[in-house]
C-alpha positions as CSV (number, residue, x, y, z in Angstrom):
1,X,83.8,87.2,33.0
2,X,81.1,88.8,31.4
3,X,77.6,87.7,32.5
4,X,75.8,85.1,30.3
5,X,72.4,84.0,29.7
6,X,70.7,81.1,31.2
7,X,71.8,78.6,28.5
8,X,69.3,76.1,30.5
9,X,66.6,75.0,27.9
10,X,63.0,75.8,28.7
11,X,61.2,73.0,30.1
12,X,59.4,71.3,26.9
13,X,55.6,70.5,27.5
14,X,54.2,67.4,28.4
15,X,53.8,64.5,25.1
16,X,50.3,63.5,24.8
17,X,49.2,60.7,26.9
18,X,49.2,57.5,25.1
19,X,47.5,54.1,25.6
20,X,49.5,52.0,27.9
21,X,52.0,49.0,26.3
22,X,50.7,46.9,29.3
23,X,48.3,44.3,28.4
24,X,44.9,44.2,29.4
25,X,42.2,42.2,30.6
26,X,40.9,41.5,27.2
27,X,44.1,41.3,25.8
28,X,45.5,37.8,25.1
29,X,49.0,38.0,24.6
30,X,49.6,33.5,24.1
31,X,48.8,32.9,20.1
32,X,46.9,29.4,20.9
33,X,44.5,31.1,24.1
34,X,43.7,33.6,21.6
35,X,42.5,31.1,18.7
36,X,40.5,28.9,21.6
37,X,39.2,32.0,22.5
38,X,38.3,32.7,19.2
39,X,36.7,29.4,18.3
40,X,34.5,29.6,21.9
41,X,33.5,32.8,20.7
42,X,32.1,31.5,17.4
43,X,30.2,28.6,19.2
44,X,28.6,30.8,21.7
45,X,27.5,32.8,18.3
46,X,26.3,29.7,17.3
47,X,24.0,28.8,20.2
48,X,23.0,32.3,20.7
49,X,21.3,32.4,17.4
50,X,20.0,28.7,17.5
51,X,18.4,30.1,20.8
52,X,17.4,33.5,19.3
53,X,15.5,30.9,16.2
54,X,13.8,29.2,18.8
55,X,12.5,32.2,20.4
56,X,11.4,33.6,16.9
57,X,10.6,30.4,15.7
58,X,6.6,31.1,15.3
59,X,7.5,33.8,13.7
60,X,10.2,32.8,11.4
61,X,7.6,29.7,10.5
62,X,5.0,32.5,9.3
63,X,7.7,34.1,7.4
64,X,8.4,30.7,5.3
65,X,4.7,30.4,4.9
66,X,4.5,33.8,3.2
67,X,7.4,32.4,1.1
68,X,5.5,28.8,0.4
69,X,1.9,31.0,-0.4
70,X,4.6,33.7,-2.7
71,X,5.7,30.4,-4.4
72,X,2.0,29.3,-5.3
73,X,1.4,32.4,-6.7
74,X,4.6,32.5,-8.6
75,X,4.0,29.4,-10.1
76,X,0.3,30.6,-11.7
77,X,2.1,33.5,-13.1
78,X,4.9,32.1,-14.8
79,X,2.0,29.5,-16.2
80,X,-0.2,32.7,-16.8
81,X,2.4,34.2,-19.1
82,X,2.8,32.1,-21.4
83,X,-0.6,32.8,-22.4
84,X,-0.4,36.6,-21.3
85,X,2.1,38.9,-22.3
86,X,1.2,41.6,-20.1
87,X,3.0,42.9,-16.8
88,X,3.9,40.9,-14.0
89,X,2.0,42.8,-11.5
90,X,-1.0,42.3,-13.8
91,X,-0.6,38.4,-13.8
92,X,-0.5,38.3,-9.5
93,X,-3.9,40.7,-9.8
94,X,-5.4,37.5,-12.1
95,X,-4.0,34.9,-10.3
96,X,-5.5,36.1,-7.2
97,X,-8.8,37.0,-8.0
98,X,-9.0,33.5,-9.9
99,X,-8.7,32.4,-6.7
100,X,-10.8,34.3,-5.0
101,X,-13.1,33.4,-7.8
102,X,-12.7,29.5,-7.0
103,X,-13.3,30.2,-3.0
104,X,-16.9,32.0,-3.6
105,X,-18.3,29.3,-6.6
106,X,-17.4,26.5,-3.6
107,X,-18.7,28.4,-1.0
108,X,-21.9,29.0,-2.8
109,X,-22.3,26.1,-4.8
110,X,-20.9,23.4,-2.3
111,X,-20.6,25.2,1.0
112,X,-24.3,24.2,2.1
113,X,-24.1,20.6,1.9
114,X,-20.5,20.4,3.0
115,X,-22.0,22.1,6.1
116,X,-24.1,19.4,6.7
117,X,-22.2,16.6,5.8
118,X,-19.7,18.0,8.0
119,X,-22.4,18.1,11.4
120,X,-23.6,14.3,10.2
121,X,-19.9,13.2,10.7
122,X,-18.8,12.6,13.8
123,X,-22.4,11.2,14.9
124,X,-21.5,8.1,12.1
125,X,-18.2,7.9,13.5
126,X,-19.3,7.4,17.1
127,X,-21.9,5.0,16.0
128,X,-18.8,2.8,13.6
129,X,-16.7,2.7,16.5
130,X,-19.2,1.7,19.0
131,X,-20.3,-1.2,16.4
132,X,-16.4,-2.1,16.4
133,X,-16.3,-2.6,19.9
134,X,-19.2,-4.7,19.7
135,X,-17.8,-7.2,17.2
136,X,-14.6,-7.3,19.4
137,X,-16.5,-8.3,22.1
138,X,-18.7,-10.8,20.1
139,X,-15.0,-12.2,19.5
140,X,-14.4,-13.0,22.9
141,X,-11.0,-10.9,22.7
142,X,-10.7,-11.1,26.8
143,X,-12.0,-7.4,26.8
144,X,-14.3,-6.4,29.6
145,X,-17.4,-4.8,28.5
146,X,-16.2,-1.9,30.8
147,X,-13.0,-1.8,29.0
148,X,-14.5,-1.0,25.8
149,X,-16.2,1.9,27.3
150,X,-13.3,3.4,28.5
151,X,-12.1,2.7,24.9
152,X,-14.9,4.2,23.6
153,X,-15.2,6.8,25.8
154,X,-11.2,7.4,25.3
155,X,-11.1,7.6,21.7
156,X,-14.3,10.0,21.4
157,X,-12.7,12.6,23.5
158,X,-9.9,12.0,21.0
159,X,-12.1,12.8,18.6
160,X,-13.9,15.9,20.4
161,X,-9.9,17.1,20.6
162,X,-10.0,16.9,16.5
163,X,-12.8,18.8,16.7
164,X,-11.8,21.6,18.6
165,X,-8.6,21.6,16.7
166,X,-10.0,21.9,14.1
167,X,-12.8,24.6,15.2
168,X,-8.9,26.0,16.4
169,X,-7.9,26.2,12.6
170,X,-10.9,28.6,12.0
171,X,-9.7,31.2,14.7
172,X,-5.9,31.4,13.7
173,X,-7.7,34.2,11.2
174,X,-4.6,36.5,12.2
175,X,-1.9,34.1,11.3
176,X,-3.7,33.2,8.0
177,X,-4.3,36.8,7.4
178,X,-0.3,37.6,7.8
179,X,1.1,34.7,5.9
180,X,-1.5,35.7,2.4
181,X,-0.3,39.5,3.1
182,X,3.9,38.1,2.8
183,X,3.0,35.7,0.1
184,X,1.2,38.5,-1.5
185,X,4.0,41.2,-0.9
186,X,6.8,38.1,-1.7
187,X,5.2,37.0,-5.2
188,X,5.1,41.3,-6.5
189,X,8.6,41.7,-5.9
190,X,10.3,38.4,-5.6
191,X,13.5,39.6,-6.6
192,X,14.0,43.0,-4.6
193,X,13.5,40.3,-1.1
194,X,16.4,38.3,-2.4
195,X,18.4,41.2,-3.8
196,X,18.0,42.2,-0.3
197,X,19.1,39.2,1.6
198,X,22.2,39.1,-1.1
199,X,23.2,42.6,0.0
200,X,23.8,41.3,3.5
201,X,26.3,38.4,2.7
202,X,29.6,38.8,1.9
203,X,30.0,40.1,-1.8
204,X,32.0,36.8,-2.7
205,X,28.7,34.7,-1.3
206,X,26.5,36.7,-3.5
207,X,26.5,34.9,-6.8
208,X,26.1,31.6,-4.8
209,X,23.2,32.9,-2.9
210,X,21.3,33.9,-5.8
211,X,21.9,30.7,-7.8
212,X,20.8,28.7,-4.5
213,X,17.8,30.8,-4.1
214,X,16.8,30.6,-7.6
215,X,16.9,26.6,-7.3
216,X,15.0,26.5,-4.2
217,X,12.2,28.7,-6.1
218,X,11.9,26.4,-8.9
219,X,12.0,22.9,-6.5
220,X,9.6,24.7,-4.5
221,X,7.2,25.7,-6.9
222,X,7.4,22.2,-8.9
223,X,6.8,20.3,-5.5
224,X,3.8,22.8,-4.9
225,X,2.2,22.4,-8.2
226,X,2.9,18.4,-8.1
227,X,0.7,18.4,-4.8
228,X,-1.9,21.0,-6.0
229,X,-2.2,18.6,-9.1
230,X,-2.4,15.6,-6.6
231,X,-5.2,16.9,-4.4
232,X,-7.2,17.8,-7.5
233,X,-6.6,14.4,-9.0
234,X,-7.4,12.7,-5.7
235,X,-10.3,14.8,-4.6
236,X,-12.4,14.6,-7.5
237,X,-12.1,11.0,-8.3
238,X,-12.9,10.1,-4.6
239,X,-15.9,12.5,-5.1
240,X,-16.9,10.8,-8.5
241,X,-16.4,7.3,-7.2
242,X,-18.2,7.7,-4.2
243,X,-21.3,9.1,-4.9
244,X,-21.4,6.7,-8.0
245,X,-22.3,4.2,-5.4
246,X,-23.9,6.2,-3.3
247,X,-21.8,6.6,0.0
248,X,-23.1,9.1,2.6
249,X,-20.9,12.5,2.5
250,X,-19.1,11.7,-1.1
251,X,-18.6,15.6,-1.8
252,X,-17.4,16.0,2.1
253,X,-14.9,13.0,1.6
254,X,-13.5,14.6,-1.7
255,X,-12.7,17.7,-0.4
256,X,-11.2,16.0,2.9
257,X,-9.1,13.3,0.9
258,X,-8.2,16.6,-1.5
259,X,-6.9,18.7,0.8
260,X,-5.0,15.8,2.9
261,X,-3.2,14.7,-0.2
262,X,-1.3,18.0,0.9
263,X,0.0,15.9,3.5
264,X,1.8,13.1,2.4
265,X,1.5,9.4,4.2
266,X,-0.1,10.8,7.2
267,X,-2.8,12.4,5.2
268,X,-3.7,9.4,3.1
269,X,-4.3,7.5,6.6
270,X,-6.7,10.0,7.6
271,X,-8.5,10.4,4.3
272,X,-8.5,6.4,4.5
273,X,-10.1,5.5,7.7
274,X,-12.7,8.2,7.2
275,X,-13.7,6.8,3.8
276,X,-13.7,3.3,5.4
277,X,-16.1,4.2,8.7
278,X,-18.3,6.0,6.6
279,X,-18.7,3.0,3.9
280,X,-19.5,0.8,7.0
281,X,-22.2,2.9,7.9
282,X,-24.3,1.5,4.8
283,X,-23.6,-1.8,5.3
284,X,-20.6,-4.5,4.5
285,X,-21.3,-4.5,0.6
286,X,-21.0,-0.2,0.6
287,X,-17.8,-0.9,3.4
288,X,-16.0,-3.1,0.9
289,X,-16.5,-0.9,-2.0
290,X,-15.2,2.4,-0.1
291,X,-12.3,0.1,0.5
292,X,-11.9,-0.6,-2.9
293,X,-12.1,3.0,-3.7
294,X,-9.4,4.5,-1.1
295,X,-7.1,1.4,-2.7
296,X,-7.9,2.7,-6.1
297,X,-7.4,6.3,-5.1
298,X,-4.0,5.6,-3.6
299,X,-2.5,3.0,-6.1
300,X,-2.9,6.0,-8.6
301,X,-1.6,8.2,-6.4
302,X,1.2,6.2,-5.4
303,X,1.9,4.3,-8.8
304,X,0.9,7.2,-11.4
305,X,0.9,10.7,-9.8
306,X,3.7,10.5,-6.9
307,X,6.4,9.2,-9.1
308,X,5.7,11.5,-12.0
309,X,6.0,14.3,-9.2
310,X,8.3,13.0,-7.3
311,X,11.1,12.6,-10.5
312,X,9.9,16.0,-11.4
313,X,10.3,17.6,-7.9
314,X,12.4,17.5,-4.5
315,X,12.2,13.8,-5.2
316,X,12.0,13.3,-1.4
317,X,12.4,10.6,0.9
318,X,9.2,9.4,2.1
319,X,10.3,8.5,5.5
320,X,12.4,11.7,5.9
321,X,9.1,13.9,5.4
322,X,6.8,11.3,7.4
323,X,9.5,11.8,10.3
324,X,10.0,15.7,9.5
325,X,5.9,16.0,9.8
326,X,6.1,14.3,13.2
327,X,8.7,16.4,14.4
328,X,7.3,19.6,12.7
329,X,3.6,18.3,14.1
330,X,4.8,18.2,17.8
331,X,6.6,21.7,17.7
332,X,4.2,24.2,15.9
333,X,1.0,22.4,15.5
334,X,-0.8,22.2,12.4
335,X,0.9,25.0,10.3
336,X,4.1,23.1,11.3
337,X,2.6,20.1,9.8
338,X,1.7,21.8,6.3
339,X,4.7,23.4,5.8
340,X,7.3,20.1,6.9
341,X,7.7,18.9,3.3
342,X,8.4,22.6,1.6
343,X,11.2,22.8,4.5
344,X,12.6,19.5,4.0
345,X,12.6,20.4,-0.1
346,X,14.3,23.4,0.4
347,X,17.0,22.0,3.3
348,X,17.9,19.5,0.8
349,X,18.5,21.7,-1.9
350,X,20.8,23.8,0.7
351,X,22.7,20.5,1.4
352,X,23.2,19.8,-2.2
353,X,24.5,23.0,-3.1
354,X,26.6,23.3,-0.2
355,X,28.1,19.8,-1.2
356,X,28.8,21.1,-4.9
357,X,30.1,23.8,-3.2
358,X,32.7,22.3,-1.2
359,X,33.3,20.0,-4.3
360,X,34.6,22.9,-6.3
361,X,36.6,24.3,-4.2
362,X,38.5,21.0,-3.1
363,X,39.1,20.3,-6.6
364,X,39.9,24.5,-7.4
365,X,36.8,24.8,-10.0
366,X,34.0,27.8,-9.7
């Protein structure tokens, strides 16, 4: 037998390791735990970027200011160029120096006495209200003379608040400052921002996103340029009627019921009692008439300007924007306040389209 070779086979190497068929601690192997899981997952999403908003929310309500002051400026140019054929970039430069223009003739024409008007106010207002209190005790109302000094005493540190929120206004320089630079950037390249936001969503969202952007820009500037209109309107004829008759502070009260008109319902209110108090203060017949005047002011308003602006506009609600002010008020102060009905506008508009939306695809149209 002759000798023979080792027919035994060399020892073949080692396979690669591979991952292990056992499930793991992340692994869910029941169909239904793994769809809960699924749907948890999505809701904690959910709350962690509802949290993550209200962290950012001061600075996510600067953002949408920018956006508001880039619509303002929008509007101007697409009104500028139908005059002006000339670059868009050119048209923002001549909106904003009109502005600017407007800001130095009323500082230096109307700056002065508003100034002083604006120190004599709160010294009438004090005085009204004290003689208030004094009829209601005449009246025999079962207040305590005490009580109405407490009143008193009450509602002037309401108003000494005012006054410091107001002095409060002045020093948010830095917020102001930062919401004119966005609007500024927004309004020169309106469509590279939204271009941008598009690119992020999925590509079958795109075409949606851009038609709902494009209607929010036109509801928003036709709501802005209804209450620009409005304040104009309102301003100058409570300037003009006023000092007709000769009420104390008429340019002061203009520009105070002007810029309030930006502030639907709760603005009027204001712009009303202040009218009012300072009529009183030159007697019943002058009191009457600057009643007569804010009811003037505000049935043309209500009955001639706010319906033409509100079938041309958002058309909104006006308890959903008196309650969205409130809410809006409480939160984030005074800029919450101003920009409460742009947000309601553009929320509806998102609610409309999304109800189109699911309209279509219900009944299988694009």
């Amino acid at each position: 037998m002759s000798e023979g070779k080792d027919e035994t086979p060399p020892a073949a190497s080692a396979p690669p390791a591979v991952p292990s068929a056992k499930a793991g601690p992340a692994d869910i192997s029941d169909p239904l735990i793994r769809q809960e899981a699924r749907r948890a997952f999505v809701w904690l999403g959910m709350a962690s970027l509802v949290a993550l908003c209200v962290l950012l929310a001061n600075p996510l309500l600067v953002i949408f200011g920018g956006i508001v002051f880039a619509a303002m400026i929008d509007g101007g140019v697409r009104l500028l160029g139908r005059v002006l054929k000339i670059g868009h970039g050119w048209r923002v430069g001549i909106v904003l120096l009109l502005a600017v223009a407007f800001l130095i003739w009323t500082a230096n024409f109307a700056g002065n006495q508003i100034a002083r008007q604006a120190a004599e106010l709160p010294a009438i207002l004090e005085s009204q209200w004290l003689a208030v209190l004094g009829w209601l005790e005449q009246q025999q109302l079962g207040l305590e003379i005490s009580q109405l000094k407490d009143i008193a005493g009450q509602v002037m540190g309401g108003i000494g608040q005012l006054s410091r929120a107001v002095g409060g206004i002045i020093g948010i320089f830095t917020t102001t400052f930062l919401i004119l630079v966005l609007g500024i950037y927004f309004a020169l390249e309106p469509h590279l921002y939204s271009r941008g936001v598009g690119w992020m969503l999925p590509r079958e969202r795109r075409d949606y996103f851009g038609e709902t952007a494009r209607i929010m820009g036109r509801s928003l500037r036709r709501l802005l340029a209804g209450r620009l209109l409005g304040m104009a309107i309102t301003g100058t004829l409570t300037w003009l009627m006023l000092g007709l008759y000769g009420v104390p502070m008429a340019a002061l009260l203009g520009l105070l019921t002007g810029l309030l008109a930006f502030l639907p319902n709760i603005g009027a209110l204001i712009s009303g009692i202040l009218i009012v108090l300072v009529g009183f203060s030159g007697g019943i017949e002058m009191g009457l008439y600057a009643i007569f005047v804010y009811a003037f002011i505000q049935t043309v308003d209500g009955f001639i300007i706010g319906p033409q602006v509100a079938r041309r506009t958002a058309d909104l609600p006006p308890a959903l924007v008196l309650g969205a002010q409130l809410i809006m008020g409480v939160l984030f102060g005074f800029l919450g306040l101003i920009l409460a009905d742009p947000m309601v506008a553009m929320i509806k508009v998102w609610l409309e389209r999304s109800a189109q939306q699911n309209q279509a695809d219900r009944t299988g149209t694009t």
